[in-house]
C-alpha positions in Angstrom: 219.7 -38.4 -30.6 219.9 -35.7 -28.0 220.3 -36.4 -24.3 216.9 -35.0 -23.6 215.0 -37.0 -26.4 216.7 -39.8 -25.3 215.6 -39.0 -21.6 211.7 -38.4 -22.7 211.7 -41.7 -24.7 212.9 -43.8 -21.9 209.7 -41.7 -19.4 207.8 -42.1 -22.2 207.6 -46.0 -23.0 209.5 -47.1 -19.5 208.1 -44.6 -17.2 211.7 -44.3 -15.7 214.4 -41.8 -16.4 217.3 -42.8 -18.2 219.5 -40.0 -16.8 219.6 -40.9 -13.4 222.9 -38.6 -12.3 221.2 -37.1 -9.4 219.1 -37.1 -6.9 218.5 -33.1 -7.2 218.9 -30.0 -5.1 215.7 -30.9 -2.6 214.2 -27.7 -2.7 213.6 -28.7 -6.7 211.5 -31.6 -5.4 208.1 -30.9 -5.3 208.1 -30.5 -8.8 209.2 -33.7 -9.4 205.7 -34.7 -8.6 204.1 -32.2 -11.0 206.1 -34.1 -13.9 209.6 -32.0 -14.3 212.5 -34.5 -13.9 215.9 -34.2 -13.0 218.1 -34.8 -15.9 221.9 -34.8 -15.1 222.2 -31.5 -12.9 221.4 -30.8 -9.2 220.1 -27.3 -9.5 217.8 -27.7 -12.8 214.5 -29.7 -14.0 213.1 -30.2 -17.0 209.5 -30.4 -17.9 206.9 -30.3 -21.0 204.1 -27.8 -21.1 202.3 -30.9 -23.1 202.9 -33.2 -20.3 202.2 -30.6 -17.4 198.7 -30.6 -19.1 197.8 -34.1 -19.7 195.0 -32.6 -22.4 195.1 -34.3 -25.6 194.5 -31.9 -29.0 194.0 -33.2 -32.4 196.3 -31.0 -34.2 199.9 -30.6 -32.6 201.6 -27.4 -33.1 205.0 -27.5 -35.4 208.1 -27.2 -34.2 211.8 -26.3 -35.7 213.9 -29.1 -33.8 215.1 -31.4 -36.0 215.2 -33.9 -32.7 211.5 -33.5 -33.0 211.9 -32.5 -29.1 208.8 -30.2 -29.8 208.0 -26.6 -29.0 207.0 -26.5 -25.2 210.0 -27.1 -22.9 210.6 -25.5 -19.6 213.4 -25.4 -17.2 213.0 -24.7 -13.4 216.7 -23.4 -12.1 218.0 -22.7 -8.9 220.5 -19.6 -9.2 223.7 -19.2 -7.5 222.0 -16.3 -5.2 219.7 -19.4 -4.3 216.6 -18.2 -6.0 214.2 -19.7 -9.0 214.2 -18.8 -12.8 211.6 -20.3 -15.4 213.8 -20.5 -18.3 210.7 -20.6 -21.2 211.3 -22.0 -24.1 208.1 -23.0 -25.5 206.2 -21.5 -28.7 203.2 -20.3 -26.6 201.6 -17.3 -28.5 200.4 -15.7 -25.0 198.3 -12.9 -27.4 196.0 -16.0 -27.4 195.4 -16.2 -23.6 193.9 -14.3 -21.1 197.0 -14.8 -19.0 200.7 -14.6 -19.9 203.8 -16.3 -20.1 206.8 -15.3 -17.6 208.8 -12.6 -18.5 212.6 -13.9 -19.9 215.1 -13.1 -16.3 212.2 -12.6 -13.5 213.5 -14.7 -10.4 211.6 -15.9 -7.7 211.9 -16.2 -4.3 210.1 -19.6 -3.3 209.0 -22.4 -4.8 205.2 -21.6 -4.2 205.6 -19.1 -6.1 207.3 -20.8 -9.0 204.4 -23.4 -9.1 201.5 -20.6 -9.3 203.5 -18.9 -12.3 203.7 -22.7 -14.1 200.2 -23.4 -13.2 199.4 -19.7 -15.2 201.3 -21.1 -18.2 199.8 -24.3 -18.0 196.7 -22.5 -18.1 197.6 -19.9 -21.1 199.4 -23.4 -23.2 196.1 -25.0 -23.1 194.4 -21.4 -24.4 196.9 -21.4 -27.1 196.3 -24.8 -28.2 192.4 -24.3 -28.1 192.6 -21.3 -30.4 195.2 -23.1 -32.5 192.8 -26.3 -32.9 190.3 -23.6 -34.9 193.0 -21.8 -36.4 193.9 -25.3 -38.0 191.1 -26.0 -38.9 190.2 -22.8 -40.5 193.4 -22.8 -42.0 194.7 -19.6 -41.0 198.7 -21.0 -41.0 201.3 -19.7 -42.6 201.5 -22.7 -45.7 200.4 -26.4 -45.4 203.7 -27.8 -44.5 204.5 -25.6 -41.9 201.5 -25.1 -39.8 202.5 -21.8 -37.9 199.9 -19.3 -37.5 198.9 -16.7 -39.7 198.4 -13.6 -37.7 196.8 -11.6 -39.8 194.2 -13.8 -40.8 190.4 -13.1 -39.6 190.3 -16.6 -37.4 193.5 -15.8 -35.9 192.6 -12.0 -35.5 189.4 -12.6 -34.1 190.9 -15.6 -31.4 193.6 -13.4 -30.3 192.5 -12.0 -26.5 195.1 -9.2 -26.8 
């Protein structure tokens, strides 16, 4: 089991983190409290778009890990020039919100703005996952095992908002 399943699993059914190696570069902190956690490096924090949301959808969206870590991580770094990257490595479709996702490399300057630009991709994830509830159901995915979505079907066509 990966370090970082292992870590969700003990949050998950312990509400505690099992890698504990360090208290974390402070400026990092704040989003501590929006549900990113620290796990085994000062300058980085993990989080879940799933979790950041705390909305519940019927049908969950597939995902390639074979850890079954899911599709919606992110990673809030401080670089060495002291600034913020979003590292994004979630499956968030953003031609199925009104918003969009951060582009891969953009740094930030402060942490206020960091939490507006996760707050926007909270916001698109929970767009995406709307329009892929219908999708589902329609079934407009790509075969029945793997549910990706079919683009080019009418459902997913007419749900996409660019």
């Amino acid at each position: 089991m990966s370090k970082l399943l292992r870590e969700r699993w003990q949050r998950l059914a312990f509400g505690t983190n099992f890698l504990n190696e360090s208290s974390g570069d402070t400026r990092l902190q704040p989003l501590v409290g929006m549900g990113f956690y620290f796990a085994g490096a000062d300058t980085v924090v993990l989080g879940n778009l799933d979790d950041l949301s705390g909305k519940e959808y019927a049908s969950q969206y597939p995902h390639d890990s074979y850890m079954g870590e899911g599709p919606f991580h992110l990673q809030i770094s401080v670089e060495n020039d002291g600034k913020f990257m979003i590292h994004d490595y979630s499956g968030v479709d953003d031609r199925f919100c009104t918003g969009s996702m951060p582009k891969e490399g953009t740094r930030y300057d402060t942490l206020e703005q960091v939490q507006t630009v996760i707050q926007e991709m909270v916001a698109c994830y929970e767009e995406f996952m709307d329009a892929y509830q219908e999708i589902d159901a329609a079934d407009a995915v790509t075969n029945e095992f793997y549910r990706y979505i079919d683009s080019s079907h009418p459902v997913a066509q007419r749900l996409m908002k660019k």
